[in-house]
C-alpha positions, 0 to 999 in steps of 0.5 A: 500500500502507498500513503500519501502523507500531504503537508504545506512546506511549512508548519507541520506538527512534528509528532502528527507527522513522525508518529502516524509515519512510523505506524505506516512503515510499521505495518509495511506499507511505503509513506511518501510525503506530497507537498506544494513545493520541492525540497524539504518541510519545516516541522514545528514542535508547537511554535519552535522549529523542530526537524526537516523531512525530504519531500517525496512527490510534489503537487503541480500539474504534472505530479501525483493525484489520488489514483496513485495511493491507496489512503491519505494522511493529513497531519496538523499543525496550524499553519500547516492546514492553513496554507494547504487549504488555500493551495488549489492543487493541495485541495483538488488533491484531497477532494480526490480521495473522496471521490475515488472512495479511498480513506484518508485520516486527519488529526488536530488543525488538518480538517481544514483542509477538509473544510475547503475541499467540501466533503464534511456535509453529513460527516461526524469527525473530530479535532482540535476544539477552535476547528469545531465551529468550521466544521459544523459551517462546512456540514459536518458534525463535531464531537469530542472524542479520542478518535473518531472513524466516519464511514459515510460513502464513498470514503472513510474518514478517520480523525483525532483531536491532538498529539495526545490522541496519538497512539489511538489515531494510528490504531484507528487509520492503520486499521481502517487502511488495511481494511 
């Protein structure tokens, strides 16, 4: 299996990538990291830069779509969301995993990506607490919960609230992907 990992060059939550990286590779399946721009990511640990990651695949009009994965991973990270869901090619490429029926998971700030992508309308999910008020605006239905797995057709969406939801996250998405 191929996961896409899909992050701004900037401002990803280190830990919301690292972790659920790790639990793809653990389970065997190959992790690439798509991004708006070549070269590498800053990473941040809450606001303090933290470590650089090599960007596998870049988004243009040339490079990867949803047919070329299996699921997507959307970490947070708050001004990693931001600047994704701002980026045509980053939503077209996530609205595209919803469209081909293919699970994709998100944690923390990362539904606002979803939000802009338009497919939340009937979705119960979860995140971090300030996106609750997009959610709702945008169809959706927020709880509150450790982890949250949506199976509305055509696409299964796994979300968590924070770093803390981790170890439950990983479990959740690595479940559902391998379905």
């Amino acid at each position: 299996m191929r996961i896409a990992f899909l992050v701004a060059p900037e401002g990803v939550e280190e830990i919301e990538l690292t972790d659920p990286w790790k639990a793809v590779l653990d389970a065997g399946w190959e992790a690439r990291l798509v991004s708006t721009e070549p070269g590498t990511v800053q990473a941040y640990d809450h606001l303090d830069k933290a470590g650089t990651h090599p960007v596998d695949d870049v988004l243009d009009s040339s490079a990867p779509s949803a047919g070329d994965f299996d699921a997507l991973v959307l970490p947070g990270g708050v001004a990693n969301p931001d600047a994704l869901r701002v980026n045509e090619e980053a939503v077209a490429f996530t609205r595209g995993f919803f469209e081909a029926g293919k699970p994709v998971a998100a944690i923390c700030h990362a539904p606002w990506t979803l939000v802009e992508a338009d497919v939340l309308r009937g979705r119960t999910l979860t995140s971090w607490p300030s996106v609750a008020t997009d959610i709702r605006n945008a169809g959706g239905t927020w709880v509150d919960e450790e982890v949250r797995v949506c199976r509305q057709a055509p696409a299964t969406l796994v979300t968590s609230r924070k770093p803390d939801d981790l170890e439950a996250f990983c479990k959740a998405f690595v479940d559902v992907f391998g379905g």
